[in-house]
C-alpha positions as CSV (number, residue, x, y, z in Angstrom):
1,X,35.5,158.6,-0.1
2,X,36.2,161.8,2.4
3,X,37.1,159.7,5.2
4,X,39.9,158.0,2.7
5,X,40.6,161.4,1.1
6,X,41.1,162.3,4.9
7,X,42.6,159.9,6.0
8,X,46.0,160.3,3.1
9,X,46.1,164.2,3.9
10,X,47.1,163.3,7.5
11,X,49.8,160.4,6.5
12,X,50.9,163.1,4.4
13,X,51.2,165.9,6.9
14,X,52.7,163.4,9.2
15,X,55.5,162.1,7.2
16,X,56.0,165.5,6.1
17,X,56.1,166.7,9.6
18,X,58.8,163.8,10.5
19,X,61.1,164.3,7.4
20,X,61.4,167.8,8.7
21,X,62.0,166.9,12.2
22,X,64.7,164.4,11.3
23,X,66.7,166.9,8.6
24,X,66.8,169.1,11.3
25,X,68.7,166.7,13.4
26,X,71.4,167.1,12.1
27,X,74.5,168.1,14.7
28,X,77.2,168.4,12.2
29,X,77.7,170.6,8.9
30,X,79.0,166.6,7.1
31,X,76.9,164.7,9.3
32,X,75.5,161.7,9.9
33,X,71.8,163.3,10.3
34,X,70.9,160.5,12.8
35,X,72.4,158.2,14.8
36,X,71.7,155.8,17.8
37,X,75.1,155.6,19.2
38,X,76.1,158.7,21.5
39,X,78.1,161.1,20.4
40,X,80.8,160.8,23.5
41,X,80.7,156.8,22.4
42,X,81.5,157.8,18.5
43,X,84.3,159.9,19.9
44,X,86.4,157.5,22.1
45,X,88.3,155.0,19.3
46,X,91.9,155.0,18.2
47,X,91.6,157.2,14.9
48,X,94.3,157.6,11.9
49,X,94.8,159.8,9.5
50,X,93.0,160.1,5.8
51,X,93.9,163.7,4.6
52,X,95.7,166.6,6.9
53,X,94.7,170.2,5.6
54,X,96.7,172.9,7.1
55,X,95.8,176.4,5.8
56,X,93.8,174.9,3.3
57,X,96.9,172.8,1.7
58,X,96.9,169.0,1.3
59,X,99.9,168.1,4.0
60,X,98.8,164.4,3.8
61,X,102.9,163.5,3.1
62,X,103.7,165.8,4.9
63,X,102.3,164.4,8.3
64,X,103.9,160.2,7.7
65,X,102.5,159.8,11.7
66,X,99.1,161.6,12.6
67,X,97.5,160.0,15.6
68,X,94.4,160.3,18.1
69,X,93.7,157.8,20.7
70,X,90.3,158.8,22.8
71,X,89.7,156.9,25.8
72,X,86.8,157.1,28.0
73,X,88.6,160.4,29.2
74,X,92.0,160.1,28.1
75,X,93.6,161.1,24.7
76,X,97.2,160.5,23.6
77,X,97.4,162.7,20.2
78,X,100.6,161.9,18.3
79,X,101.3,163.8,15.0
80,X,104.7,164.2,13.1
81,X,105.9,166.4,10.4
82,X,108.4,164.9,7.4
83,X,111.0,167.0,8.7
84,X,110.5,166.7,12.5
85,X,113.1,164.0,14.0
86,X,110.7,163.0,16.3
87,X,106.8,162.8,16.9
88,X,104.6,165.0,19.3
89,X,103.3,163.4,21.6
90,X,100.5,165.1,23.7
91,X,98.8,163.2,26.5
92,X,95.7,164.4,28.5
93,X,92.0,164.2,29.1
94,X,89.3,165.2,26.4
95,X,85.3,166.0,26.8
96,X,83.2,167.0,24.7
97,X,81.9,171.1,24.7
98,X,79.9,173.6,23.0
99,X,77.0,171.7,23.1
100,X,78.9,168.7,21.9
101,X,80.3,170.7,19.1
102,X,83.2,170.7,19.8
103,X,86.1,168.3,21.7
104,X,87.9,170.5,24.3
105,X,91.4,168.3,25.1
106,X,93.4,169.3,28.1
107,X,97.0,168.8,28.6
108,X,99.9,170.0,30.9
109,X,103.6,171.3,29.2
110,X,105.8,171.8,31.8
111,X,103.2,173.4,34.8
112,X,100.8,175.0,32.2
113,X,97.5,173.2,31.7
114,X,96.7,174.1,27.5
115,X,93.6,173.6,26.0
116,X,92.8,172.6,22.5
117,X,89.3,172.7,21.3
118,X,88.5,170.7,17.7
119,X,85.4,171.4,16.0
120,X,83.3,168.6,15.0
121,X,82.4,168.5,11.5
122,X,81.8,164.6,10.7
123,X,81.5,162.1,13.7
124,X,80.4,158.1,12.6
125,X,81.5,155.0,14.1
126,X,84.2,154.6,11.5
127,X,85.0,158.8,10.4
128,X,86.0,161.7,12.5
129,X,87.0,165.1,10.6
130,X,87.6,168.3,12.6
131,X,89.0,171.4,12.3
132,X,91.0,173.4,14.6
133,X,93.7,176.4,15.1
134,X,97.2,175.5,16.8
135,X,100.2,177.8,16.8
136,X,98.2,180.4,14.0
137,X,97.6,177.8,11.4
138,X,93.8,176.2,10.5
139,X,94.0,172.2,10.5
140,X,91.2,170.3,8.8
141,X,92.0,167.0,9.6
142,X,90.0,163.4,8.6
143,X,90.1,160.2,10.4
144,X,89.2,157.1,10.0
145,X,89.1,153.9,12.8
């Protein structure tokens, strides 16, 4: 009977032990807790827009063409306003930084190399939402493949 009695305490602490462990895994503030796939892998697909946030505001309608292609190590990031006549197109390399926080995308205009750096918050095979400043404005911006 102590031997059984035992023997539960242990599966117990265990599974206790690993339900900790595994919460705990979690990279980003949305998620996914776990996942198999790396994160550099999750990242490279041709994502489209679901909402644009900018300054907190739904822009959604605002944004008709909202683009990011991630290669390997290539990104082609289009995004147009309503009242733009044409889209942005930024082309460069991205990687991921800040202990894979973060994306950090690197692009030239004219002779000067820009960076861009996109917090993660959500990164699935199928979602990407991140968050970033550009030009004094905050972007919260969700993808989708």
């Amino acid at each position: 009977m102590m031997k059984t009695f035992r023997k539960l305490v242990a599966i117990w602490v265990i599974l206790l032990s690993m339900a900790v462990l595994f919460s705990s895994c979690r990279k980003y503030e949305d998620g996914p807790t776990f996942s198999l796939i790396s994160k550099k892998e999750r990242v490279a697909n041709d994502w489209k827009t679901v909402t644009v946030f900018r300054n907190d505001i739904d822009e959604t309608k605002e944004y008709p063409t909202y683009s990011i292609n991630f290669g390997k190590k290539d990104v082609t990031w289009k995004f147009q306003r309503s009242t733009d006549t044409d889209p942005t197109e930024i082309t460069g390399t991205w990687e991921l930084a800040s202990v894979k926080e973060q994306i950090k995308i690197s692009y030239v205009v004219g002779s000067e190399t820009r960076l861009q750096y996109m917090d993660i918050l959500r990164l699935t095979e199928t979602e990407l939402w991140v968050s970033y400043l550009r030009d004094g404005d905050y972007f919260d911006i969700r993808l989708k493949d």
